[in-house]
MIZANU-323704 format. One record per atom (N, C-alpha, C): x, y, z; residue in three letters; residue number from 1; atom name. Coordinates in Angstrom, 3 decimals, always signed. Layout:
<pts>
<pt <X Y Z> ALA NUM CA>
...
</pts>
This chain:
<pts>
<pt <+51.925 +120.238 +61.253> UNK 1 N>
<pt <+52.997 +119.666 +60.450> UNK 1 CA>
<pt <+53.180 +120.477 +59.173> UNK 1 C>
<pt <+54.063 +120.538 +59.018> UNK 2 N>
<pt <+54.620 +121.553 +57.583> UNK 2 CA>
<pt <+54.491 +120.705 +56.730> UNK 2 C>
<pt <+53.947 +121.249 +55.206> UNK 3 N>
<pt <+54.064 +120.050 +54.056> UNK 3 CA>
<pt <+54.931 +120.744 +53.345> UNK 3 C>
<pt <+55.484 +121.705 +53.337> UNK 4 N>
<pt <+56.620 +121.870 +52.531> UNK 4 CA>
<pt <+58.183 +122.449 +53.636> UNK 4 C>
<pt <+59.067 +122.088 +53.194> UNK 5 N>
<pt <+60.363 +122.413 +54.027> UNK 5 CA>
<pt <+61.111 +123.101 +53.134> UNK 5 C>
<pt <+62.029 +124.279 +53.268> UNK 6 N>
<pt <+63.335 +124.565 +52.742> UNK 6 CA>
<pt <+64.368 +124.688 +53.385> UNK 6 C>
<pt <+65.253 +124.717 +51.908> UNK 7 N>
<pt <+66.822 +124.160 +52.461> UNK 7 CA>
<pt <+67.204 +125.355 +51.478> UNK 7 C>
<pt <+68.612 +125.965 +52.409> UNK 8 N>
<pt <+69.441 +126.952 +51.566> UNK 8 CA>
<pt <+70.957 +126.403 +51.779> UNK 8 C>
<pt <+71.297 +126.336 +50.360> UNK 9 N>
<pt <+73.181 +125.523 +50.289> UNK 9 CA>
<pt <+73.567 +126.463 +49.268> UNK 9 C>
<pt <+74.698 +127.284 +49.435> UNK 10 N>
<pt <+75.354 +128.288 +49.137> UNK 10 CA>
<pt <+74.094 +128.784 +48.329> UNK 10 C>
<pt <+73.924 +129.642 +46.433> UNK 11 N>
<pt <+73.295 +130.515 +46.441> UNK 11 CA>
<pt <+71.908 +129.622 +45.825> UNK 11 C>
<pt <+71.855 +128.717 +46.461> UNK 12 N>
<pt <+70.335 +127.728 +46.062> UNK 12 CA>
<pt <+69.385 +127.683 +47.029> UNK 12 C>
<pt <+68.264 +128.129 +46.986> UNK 13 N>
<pt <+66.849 +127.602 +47.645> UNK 13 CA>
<pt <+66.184 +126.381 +47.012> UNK 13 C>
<pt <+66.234 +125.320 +47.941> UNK 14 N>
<pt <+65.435 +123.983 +47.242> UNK 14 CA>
<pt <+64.228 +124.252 +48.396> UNK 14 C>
<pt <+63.143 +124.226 +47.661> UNK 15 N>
<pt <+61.787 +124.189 +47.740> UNK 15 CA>
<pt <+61.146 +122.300 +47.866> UNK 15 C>
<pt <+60.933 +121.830 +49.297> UNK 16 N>
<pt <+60.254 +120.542 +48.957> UNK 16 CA>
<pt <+59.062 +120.342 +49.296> UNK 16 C>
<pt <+58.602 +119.789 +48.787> UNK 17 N>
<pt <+56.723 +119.182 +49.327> UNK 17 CA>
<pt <+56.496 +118.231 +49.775> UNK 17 C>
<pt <+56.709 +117.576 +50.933> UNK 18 N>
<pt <+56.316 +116.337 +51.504> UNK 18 CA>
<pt <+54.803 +116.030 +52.100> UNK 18 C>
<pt <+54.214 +115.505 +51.004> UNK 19 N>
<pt <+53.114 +114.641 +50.979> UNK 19 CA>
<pt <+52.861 +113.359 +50.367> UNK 19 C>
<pt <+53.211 +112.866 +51.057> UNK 20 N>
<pt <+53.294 +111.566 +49.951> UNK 20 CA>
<pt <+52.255 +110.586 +49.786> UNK 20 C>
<pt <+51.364 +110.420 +51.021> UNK 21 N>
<pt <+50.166 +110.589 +51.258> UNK 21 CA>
<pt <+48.922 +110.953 +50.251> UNK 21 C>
<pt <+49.440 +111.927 +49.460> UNK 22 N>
<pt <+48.476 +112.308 +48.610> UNK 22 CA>
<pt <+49.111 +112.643 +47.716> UNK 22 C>
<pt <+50.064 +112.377 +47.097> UNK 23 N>
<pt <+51.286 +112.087 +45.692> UNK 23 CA>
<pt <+51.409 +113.477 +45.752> UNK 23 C>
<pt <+51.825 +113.985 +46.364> UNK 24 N>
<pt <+52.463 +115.490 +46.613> UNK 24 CA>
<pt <+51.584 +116.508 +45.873> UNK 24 C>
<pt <+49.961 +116.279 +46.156> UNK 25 N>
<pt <+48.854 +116.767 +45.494> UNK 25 CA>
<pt <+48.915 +118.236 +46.833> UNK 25 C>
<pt <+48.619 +119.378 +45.962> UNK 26 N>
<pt <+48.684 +120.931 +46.855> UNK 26 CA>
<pt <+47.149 +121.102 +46.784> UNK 26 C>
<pt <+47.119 +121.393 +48.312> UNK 27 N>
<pt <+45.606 +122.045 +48.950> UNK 27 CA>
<pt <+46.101 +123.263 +49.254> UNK 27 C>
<pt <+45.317 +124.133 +49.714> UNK 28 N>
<pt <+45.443 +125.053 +50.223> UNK 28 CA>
<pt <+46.293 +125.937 +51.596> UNK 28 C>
<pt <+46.782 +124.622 +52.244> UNK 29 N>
<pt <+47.950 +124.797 +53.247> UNK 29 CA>
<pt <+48.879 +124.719 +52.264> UNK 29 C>
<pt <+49.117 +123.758 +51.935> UNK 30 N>
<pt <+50.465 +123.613 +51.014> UNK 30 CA>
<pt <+51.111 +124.775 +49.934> UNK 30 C>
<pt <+49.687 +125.259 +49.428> UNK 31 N>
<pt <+49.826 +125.984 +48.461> UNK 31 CA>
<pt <+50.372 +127.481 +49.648> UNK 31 C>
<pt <+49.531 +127.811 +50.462> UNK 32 N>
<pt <+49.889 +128.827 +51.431> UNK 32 CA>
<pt <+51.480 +128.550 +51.743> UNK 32 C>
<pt <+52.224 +127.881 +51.765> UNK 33 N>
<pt <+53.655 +127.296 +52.455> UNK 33 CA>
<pt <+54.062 +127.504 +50.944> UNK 33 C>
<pt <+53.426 +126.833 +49.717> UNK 34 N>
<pt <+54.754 +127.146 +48.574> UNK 34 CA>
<pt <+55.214 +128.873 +48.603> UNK 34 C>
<pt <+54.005 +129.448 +48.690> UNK 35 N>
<pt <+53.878 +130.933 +48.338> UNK 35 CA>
<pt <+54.707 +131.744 +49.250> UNK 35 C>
<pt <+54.672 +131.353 +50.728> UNK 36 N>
<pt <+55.531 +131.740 +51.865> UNK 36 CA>
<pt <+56.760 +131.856 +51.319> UNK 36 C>
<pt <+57.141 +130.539 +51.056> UNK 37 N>
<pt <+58.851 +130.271 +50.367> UNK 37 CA>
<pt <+59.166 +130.728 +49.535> UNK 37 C>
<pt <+58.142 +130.732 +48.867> UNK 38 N>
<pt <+58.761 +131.836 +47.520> UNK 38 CA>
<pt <+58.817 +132.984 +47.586> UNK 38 C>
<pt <+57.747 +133.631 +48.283> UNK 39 N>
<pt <+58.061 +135.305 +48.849> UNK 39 CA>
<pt <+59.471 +135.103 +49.444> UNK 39 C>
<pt <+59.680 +134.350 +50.127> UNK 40 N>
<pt <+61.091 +133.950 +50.968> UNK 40 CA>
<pt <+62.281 +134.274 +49.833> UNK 40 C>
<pt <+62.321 +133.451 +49.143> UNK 41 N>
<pt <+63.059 +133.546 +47.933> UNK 41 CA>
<pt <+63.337 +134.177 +47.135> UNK 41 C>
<pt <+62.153 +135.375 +46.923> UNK 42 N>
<pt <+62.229 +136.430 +46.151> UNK 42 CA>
<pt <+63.002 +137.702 +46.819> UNK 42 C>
<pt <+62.713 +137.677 +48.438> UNK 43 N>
<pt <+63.200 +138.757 +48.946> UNK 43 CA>
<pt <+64.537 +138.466 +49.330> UNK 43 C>
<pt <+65.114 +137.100 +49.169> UNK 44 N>
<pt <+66.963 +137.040 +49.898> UNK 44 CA>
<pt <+67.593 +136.787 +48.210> UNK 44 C>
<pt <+68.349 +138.301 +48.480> UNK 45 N>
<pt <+68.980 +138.658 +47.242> UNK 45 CA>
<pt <+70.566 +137.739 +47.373> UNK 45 C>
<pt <+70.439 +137.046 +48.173> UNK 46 N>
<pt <+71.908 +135.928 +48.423> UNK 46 CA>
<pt <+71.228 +134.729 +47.698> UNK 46 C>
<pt <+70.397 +134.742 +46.873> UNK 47 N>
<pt <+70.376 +133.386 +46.492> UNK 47 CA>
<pt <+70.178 +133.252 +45.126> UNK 47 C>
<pt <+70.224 +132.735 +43.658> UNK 48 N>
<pt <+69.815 +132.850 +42.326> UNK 48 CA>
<pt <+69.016 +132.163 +42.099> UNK 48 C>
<pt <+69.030 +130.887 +42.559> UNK 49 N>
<pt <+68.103 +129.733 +42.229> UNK 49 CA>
<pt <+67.338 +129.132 +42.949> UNK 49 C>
<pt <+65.790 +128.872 +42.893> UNK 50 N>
<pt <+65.237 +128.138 +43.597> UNK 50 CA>
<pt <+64.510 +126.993 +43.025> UNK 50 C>
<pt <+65.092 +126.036 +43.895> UNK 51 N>
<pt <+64.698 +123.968 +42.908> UNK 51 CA>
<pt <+63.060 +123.995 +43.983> UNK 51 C>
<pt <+62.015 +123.580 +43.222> UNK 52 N>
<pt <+60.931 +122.919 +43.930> UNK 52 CA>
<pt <+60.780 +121.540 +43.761> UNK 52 C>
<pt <+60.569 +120.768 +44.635> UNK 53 N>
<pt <+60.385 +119.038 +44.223> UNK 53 CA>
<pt <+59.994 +118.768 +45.112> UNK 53 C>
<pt <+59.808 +117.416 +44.910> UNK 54 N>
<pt <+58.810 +116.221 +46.116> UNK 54 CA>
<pt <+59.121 +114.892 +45.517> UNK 54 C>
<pt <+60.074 +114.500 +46.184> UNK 55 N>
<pt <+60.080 +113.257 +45.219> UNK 55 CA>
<pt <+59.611 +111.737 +46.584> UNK 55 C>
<pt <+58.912 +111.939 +47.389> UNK 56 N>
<pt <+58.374 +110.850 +48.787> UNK 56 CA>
<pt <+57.494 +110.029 +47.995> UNK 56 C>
<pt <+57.222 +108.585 +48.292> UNK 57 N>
<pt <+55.836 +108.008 +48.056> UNK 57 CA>
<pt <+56.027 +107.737 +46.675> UNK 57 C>
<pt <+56.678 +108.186 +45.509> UNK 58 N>
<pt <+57.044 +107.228 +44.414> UNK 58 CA>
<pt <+56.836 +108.606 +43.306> UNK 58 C>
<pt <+56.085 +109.875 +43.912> UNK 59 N>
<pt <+56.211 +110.883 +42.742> UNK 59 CA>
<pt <+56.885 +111.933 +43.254> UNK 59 C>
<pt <+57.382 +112.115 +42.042> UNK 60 N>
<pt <+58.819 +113.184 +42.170> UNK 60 CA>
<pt <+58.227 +114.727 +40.677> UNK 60 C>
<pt <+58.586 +115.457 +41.479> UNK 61 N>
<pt <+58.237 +116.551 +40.684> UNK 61 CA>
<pt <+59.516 +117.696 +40.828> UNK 61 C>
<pt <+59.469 +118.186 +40.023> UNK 62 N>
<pt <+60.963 +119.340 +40.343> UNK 62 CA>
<pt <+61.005 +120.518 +39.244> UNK 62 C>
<pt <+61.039 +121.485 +39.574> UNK 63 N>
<pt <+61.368 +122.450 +38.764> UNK 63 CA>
<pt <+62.446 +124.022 +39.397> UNK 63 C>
<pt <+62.874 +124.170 +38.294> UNK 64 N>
<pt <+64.021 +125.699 +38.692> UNK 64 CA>
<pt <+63.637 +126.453 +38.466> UNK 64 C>
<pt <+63.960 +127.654 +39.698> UNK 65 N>
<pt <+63.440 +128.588 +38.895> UNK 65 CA>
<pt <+64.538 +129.913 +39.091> UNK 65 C>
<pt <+65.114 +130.222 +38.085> UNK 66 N>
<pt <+66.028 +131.587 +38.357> UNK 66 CA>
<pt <+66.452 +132.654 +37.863> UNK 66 C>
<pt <+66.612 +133.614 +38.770> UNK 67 N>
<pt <+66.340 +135.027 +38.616> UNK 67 CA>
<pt <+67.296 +135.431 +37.182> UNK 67 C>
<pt <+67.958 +134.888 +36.255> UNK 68 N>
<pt <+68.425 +135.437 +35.638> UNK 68 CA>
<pt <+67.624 +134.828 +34.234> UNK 68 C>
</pts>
């Protein structure tokens, strides 16, 4: 099972963490999957912004991050 998913909508990468299970707390899979996506993100020059969040299970976390 994947604990993190992305979504690309025109030039945005949203980054999510679904664990809710463990209040969207990162182990070492997870952390391996943020890092994936973000290499992801860094290398598709079609996109400016990438949102990370988790908002399942009652905690919500979010941050932007972009290339300019």
């Amino acid at each position: 099972m994947n604990e993190v998913y992305v979504e690309h909508k025109q030039r945005i990468c949203t980054i999510i963490i679904n664990r809710p299970d463990v209040r969207n707390a990162v182990d070492r899979k997870t952390a391996d999957q943020l890092a994936d996506a973000f290499r992801d993100f860094d290398r598709n020059v079609d996109q400016d912004v990438a949102v990370r969040w988790g908002g399942w299970g009652g905690i919500f976390v979010q941050e932007l991050i972009s290339r300019h």
